[in-house]
N, C-alpha and C positions, 0 to 999 in steps of 0.2 A: 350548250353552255349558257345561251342567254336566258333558254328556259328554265334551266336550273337555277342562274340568277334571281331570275323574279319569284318562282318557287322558294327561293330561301326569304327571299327582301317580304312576299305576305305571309309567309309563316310567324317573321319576328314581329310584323303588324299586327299579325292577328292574336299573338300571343300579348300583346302591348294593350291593346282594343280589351280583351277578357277578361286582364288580370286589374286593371284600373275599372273598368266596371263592377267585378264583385268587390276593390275595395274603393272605391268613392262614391260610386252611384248608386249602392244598394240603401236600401233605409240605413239610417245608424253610422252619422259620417264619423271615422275613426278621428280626424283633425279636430274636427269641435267638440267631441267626445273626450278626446284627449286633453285639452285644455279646460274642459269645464270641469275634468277631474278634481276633488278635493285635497288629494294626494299628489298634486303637478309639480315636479319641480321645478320646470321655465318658470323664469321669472319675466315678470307684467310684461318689458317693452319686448322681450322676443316671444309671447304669444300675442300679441299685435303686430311683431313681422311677419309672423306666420301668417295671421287671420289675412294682414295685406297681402301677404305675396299668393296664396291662394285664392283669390277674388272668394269667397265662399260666400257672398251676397250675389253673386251673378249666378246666372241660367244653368245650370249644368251642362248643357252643351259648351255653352261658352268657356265654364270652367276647365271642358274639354280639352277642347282646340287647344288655351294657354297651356296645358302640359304639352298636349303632344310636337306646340314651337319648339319649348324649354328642353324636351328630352332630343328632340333632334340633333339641338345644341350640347347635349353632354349637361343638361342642366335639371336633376331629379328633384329639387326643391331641398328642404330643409328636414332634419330629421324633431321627431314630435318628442323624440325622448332627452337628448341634449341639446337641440336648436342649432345644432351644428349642419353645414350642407351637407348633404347624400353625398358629395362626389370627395370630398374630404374623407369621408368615413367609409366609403368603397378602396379608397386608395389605397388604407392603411391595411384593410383587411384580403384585397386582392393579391397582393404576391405573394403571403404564405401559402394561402388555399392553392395557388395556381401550379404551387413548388410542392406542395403537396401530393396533389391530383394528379402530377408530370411522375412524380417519381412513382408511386402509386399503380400507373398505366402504366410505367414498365417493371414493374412486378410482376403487374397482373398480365403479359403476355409473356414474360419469361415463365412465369409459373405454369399457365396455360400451353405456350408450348411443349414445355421439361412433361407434365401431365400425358398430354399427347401422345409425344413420340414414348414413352414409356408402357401406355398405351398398346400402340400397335405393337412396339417394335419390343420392349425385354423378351430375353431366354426364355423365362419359361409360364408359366400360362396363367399359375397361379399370383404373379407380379404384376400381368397382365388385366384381371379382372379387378384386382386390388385399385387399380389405378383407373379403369373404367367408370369402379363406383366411390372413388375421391370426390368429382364433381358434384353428385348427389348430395353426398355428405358436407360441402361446403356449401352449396345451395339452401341445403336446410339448417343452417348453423347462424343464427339471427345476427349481425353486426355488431351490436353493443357487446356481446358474448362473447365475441371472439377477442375485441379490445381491453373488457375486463380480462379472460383469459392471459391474454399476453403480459400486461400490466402484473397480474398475482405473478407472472412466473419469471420474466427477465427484469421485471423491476423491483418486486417486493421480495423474492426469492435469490436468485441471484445478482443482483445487483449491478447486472450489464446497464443498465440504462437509468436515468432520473426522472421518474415521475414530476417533478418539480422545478428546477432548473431548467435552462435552457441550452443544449447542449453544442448548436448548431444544425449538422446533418444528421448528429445521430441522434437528437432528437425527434428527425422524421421518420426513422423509419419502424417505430413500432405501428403508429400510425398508421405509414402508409404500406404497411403488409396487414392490418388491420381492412384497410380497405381493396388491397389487393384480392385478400382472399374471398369477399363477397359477390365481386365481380368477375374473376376468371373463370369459373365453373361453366356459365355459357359458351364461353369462349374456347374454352377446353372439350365441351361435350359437340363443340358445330367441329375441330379439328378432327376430333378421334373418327368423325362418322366421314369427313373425307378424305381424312388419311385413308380411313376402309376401303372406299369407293376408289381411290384413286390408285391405291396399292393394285388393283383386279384389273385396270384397264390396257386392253392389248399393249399399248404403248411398252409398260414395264417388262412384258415376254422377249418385245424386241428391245428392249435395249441389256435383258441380262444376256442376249443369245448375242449382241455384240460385246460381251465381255465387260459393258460396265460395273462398278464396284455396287454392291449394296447401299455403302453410304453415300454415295453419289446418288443411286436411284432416289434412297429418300428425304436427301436434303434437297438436288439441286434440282428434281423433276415433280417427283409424287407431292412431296409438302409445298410446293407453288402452284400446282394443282388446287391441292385442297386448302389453299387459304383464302381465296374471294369472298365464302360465304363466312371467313373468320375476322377477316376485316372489316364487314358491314357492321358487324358485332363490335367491333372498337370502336368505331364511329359512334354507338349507341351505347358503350361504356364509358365515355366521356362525360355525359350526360349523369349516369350515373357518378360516377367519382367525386363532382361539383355538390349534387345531392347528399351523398353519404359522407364528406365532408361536416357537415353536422352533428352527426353522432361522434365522427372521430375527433373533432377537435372540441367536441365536450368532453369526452372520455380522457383525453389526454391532456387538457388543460390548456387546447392553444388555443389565440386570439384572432383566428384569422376568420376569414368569410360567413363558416359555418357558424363560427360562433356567436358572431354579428345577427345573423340571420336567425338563431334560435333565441337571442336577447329582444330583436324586434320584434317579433311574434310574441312573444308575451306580454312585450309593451305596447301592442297595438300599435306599432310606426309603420303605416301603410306607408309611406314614403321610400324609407328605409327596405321595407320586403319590395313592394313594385321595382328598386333599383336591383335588388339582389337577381330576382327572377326573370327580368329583361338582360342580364347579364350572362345567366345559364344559360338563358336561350340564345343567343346569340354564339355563343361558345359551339353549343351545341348544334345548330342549324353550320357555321362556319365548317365544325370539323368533316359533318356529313357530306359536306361540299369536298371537300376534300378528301374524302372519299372517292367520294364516285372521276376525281382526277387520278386517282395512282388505280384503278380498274385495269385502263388499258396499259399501263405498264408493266403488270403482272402477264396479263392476257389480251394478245396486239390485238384477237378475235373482235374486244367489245372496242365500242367506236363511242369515243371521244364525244359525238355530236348526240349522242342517244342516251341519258342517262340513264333510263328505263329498262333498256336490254342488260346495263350492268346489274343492276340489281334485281333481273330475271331470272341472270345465270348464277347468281349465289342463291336463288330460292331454288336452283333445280340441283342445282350444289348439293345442300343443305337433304330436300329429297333424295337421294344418291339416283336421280335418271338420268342416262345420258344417251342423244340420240346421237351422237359423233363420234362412235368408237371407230368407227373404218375411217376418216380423215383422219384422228387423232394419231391412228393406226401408221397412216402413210407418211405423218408429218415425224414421228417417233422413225424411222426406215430412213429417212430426210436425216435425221439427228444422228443416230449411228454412222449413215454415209459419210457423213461430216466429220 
């Protein structure tokens, strides 16, 4: 655990370090750039608090270091587009995106699972490859596409929802099945392949020969089987979600993170994008941690102290090899006896 600590703590360093290098250190400082615009609209004294609070007459190292006190402190500077602070203008945009992405991520694993087990398990076979090649199909189905989609059909068509208005909850969810559905496809296609794998292993022989139910074998044995290498996959759809946030709350007209972050960027507010994208990351490096703690709850096998072994056995997962079918075999003989 403590190696995964520091594993996470220089990931978010070093993502910190990169991403304020190509935007301060490179030629073409966006801050002085920004103010010497003809087009600015700060006005005089808060582009002199900027120039101040930036030191942009000192060293570049030195200009360094004072951010990376300030960020330590929760403190991103000042935005170049309203002179307002970053952490003011995070704040406001943080909880929709967050309420977004939360609802979004369970979409995208309802959807992903329903996929799945529909997958393995329907009657009859032709329901079965239909659903194999869903994932494909939503994989290759570009994002913005899918939000216009929805938009022409339950908002301008039928009239279930308001493009416009603010409706509450159910204004998130075109959204966030908008982004639902760009992201479960992977998630869906690493399930169906250990459902497969997981369906075939001795264990399943013995426990239908003890008379358990089918829907037992594939809720409460086979499908916790084959989710390891599906949850490494949410931990890395997280990441996603925060990202494609963007596109969907452009499309849809909301004010949160994403849309923060596609205004900065055109306005050149290095400020403003360095706080957005130390924020992803951090999110993102957090949930992967998090991960790799609910591993051995699924499966006692991986140990807690080894982070590395957990995410060995979802790439062998994911592979369908497995070199433990005679324990898995004895411990399934164990479960019946029980």
């Amino acid at each position: 655990m403590l190696r995964r600590l520091a594993q996470s703590v220089f990931v978010v360093a070093a993502t910190y370090v990169l991403v304020y290098f190509v935007l301060f250190l490179l030629p073409g400082d966006p801050i002085q750039s920004r103010i010497d615009n003809p087009l600015n609209p700060i006005p005089e004294d808060q582009a002199q608090a900027i120039l101040a609070y930036y030191h942009l007459d000192a060293p570049a190292l030195e200009q360094f270091r004072l951010a990376v006190v300030r960020a330590v402190q929760g403190d991103f500077g000042y935005s170049l587009t309203s002179g307002r602070p970053v952490a003011d203008l995070m704040a406001q945009g943080i909880g929709q995106t967050v309420t977004l992405a939360s609802i979004a991520l369970v979409f995208a694993v309802a959807l992903a699972l329903a996929v799945a087990l529909a997958a393995v398990y329907a009657p009859l076979r032709s329901i079965r490859s239909f659903f194999r090649t869903l994932p494909v199909v939503m994989t290759s189905t570009p994002g913005f596409l899918v939000g216009l989609l929805l938009l022409q059909i339950f908002a301008y068509q039928l009239g279930w929802f308001s493009s416009i208005r603010d409706e509450g909850f159910k204004s998130l969810i075109l959204p966030a099945v908008a982004l639902a559905i760009g992201v479960n496809a992977p998630i869906a296609q690493v399930l169906i392949q250990g459902l497969d794998r997981s369906a075939k292993e001795p264990f399943v022989t013995v426990l239908r020969a003890g008379g358990v139910s089918e829907r037992s074998i594939a809720t409460r044995h086979v499908l916790k089987n084959a989710s390891i290498p599906a949850i490494t996959l949410i931990g890395l759809t997280v990441g996603e979600l925060l990202a494609g946030s963007v596109i969907a709350e452009t499309i849809f007209s909301r004010t949160g993170l994403g849309f923060m972050t596609e205004q900065a960027v055109r306005a050149q507010d290095g400020p403003m994008v360095l706080a957005v994208v130390m924020f992803v990351a951090i999110v993102f490096t957090l949930v992967n941690l998090a991960t790799d703690l609910v591993y051995p709850l699924i499966d006692r096998r991986i140990s807690l102290t080894n982070a590395s072994a957990a995410r060995s056995s979802a790439r062998q997962s994911t592979s369908g090899k497995s070199s433990e079918s005679t324990e898995q075999s004895d411990q399934s003989r164990k479960v019946v006896a029980a």
